[in-house]
C-alpha positions in Angstrom: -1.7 11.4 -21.5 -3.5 8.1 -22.4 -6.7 6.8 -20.9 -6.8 4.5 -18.9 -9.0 1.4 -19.9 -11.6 -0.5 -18.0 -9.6 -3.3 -17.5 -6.5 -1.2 -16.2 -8.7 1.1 -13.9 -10.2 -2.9 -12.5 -6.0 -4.0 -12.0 -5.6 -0.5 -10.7 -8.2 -0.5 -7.9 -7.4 -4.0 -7.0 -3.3 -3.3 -6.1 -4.9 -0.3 -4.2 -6.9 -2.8 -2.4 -3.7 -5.0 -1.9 -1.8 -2.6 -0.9 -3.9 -0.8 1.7 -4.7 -4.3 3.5 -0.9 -4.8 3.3 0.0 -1.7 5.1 -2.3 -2.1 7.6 -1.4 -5.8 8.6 2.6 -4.5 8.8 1.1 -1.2 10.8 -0.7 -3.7 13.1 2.6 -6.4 13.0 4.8 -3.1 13.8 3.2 -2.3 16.8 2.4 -6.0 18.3 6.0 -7.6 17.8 8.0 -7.6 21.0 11.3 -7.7 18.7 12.4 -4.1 18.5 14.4 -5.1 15.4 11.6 -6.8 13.5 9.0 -4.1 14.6 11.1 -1.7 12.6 11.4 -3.8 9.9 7.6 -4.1 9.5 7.4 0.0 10.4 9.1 -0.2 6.4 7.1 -2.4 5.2 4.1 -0.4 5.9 5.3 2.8 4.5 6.5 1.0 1.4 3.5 -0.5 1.3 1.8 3.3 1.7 4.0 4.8 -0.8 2.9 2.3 -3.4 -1.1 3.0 -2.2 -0.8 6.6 -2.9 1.3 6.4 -5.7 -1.3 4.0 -7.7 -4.0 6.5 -6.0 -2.3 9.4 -7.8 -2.6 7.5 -10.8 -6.3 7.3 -10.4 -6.2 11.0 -10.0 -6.8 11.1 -6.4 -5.1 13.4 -3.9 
């Protein structure tokens, strides 16, 4: 496998970044909308948004 440079690792650990405050604004959205419909739909958001986190953290060799 190749190493990862010092400018990928700095794109890397921003998206994490991204995508961490992401998921937690549709986690937060998800529980506060009244619209059953559109709470669901940010409930998705959030675990897409989760999936991406932990797939760039596996990248990173986390977890």
């Amino acid at each position: 496998m190749t190493e990862i440079t010092q400018k990928e690792l700095g794109m890397i650990s921003d998206a994490l970044a991204a995508e961490a405050l992401n998921c937690k604004k549709a986690r937060m959205y998800s529980k506060t909308l009244i619209d059953c419909d559109l709470a669901a739909c940010m409930a998705q958001i959030a675990e897409g948004h989760e999936q991406r986190y932990l797939y760039l953290l596996k990248l990173l060799g986390g977890n």
